[in-house]
N, C-alpha and C positions, 0 to 999 in steps of 0.2 A: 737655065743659066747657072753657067758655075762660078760658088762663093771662091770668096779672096781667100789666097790660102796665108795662114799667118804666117810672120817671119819669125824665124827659132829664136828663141832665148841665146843671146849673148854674153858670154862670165868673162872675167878676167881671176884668175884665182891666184894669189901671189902667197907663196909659200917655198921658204928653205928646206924642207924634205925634201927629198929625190922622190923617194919610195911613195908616198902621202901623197907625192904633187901628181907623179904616175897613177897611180890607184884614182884619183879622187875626179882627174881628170878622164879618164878614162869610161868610171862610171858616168860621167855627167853627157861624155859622148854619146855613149850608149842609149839614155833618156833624149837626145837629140838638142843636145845646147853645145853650141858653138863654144870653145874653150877657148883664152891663150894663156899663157901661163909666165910670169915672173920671178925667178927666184932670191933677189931682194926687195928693199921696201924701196930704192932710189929709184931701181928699172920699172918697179909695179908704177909709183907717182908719176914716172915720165909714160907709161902707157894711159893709163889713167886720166894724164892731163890733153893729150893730144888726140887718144880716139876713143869711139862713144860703145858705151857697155849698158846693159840691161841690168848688171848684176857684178858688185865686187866681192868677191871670197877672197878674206886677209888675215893672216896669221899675227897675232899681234906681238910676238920674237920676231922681229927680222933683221939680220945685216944690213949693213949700213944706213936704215933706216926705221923705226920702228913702226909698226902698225897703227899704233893709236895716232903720233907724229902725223904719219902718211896720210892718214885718213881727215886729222884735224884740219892740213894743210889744204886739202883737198873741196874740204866745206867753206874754209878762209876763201876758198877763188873762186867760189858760187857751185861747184860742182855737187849736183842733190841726186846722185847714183846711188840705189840702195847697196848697202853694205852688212856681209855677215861676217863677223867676228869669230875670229876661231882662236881657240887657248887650250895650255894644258890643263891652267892654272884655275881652280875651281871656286873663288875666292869671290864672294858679293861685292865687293869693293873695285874687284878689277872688271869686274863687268860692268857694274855701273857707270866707271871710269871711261870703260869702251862706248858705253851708248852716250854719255855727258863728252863726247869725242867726235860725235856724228853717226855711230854705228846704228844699225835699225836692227840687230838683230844679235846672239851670243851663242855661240855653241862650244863646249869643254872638250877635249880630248880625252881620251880615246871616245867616238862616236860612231852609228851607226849611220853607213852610207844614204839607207833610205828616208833616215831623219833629216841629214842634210839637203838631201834633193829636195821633202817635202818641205823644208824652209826656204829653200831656194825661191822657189814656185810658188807661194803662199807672200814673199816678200814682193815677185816681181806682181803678180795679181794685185796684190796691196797698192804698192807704189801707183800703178798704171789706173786704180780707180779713184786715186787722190789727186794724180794729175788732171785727171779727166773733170773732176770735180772742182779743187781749187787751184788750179795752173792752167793759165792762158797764156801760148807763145806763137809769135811768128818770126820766125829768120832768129837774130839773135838776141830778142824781146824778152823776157818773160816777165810773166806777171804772175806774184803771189798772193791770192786772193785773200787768203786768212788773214797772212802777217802784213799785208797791203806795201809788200815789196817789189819793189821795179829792178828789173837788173839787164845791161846792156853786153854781152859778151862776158858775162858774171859780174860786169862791176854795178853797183848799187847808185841809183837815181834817186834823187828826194824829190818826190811829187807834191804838190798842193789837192785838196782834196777835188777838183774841181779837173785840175789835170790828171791826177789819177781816175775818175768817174770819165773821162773824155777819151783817154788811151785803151782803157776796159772795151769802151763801145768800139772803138778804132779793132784791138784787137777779136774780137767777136764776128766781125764783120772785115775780115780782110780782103784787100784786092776789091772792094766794092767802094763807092763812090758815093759818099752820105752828104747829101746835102745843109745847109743851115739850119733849118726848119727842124729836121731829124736829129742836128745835134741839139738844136736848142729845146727841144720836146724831151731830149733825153737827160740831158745835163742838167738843166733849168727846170723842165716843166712846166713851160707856159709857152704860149703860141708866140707863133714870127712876129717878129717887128721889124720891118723891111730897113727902119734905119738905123738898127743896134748894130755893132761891130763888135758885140764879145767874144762871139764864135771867134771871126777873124784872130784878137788879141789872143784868144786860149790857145787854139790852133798855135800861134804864132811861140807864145810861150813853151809848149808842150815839142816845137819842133826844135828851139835852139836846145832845151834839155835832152832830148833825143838823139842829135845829131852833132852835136857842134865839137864833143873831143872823137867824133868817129868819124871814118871813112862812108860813103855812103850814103844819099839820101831815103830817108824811109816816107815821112809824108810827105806828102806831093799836092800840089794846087789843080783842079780842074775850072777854070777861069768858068765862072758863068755857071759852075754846076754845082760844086760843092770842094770836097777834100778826099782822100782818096791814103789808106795804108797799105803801099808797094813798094817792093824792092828795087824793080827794076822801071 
């Protein structure tokens, strides 16, 4: 049998040098990551905001936008793409400044190519076993395990803790079809009681905070069986 073959590392690199944006892109080709390339900070945000990257490389001088701006704005709309910060400027304060911004990562100017790749690739590794660890998403769900945040399309959900322990299990178990008993074993921790309706009420709670400013139903009733997290 043959294994899945991964899909390549995708960057957005936004950077005003010609020269720098050619070279840098060009090596990262070469390593086999998809590139596309921005040369201010307004065209980098509107990439950025509309399609998905593995990996942002962002110069923190840019036209009409600045880098750290870009980047802050970026984390404001929920968007959590790891980011490597590039500068000429070698100054403790502006780095810090870069990571208290959203940035995950700071590299100075003049640098050497294979530094940057092996930050590249050490960020997306990173990122992808944090997600795996404490981010749970389905469709436009996610869930932030650690900081116990809900976010719908990036906007932020205030959960009860009974509702967020019920969405976890929801999410964990998508597309399957968990009966009352199941939730109530999990949420609860105590056996069915054929005449409780708390399932129902939570359920009922957790779906208007889910749904009610969006298009689209996500939980769904299975009359007679249980409840059910599906998109379609």
């Amino acid at each position: 049998m043959e294994s899945a073959t991964k899909s390549p590392m995708k960057a957005l690199f936004i950077e005003d040098d010609p020269k720098l944006s050619e070279f840098v892109a060009l090596g990262l080709q070469e390593a086999g990551v998809t590139v596309e390339r921005a040369a201010d900070g307004e065209a980098g945000f509107q990439n950025a905001m509309t399609r998905e990257y593995d990996l942002l490389i962002v110069d923190v001088m840019l036209p009409k936008r600045g880098g750290l701006e870009l980047v802050s704005s970026l984390r404001a709309s929920g968007k959590v793409v790891p980011v490597l910060f590039l500068s000429a400027k070698h100054s403790v304060d502006e780095r810090v400044e870069g990571l208290r911004s959203g940035g995950d990562d700071y590299l100075t100017k003049p640098f050497a190519f294979s530094e940057l790749l092996a930050r590249c690739q050490a960020l997306v590794r990173r990122t992808s076993r944090a997600e795996e660890t404490n981010r749970l998403q389905y469709g436009p769900v996610v869930m932030e395990l650690l900081s116990r945040e809900v976010r719908r399309a990036g906007k932020l959900i205030e959960l009860q803790n009974k509702e967020f322990a019920l969405l976890e299990f929801f999410l964990r178990n998508p597309e399957r079809v968990l009966g009352k008993t199941q939730i109530l074993e999990r949420v609860w921790q105590y056996d069915f009681d054929p005449q409780t309706n708390v399932v129902d009420v939570l359920v009922c709670r957790l779906r208007n905070k889910l749904e009610r400013d969006y298009p689209g139903k996500l939980l769904k009733t299975i009359r007679g069986v249980g409840y059910v997290l599906r998109a379609n």
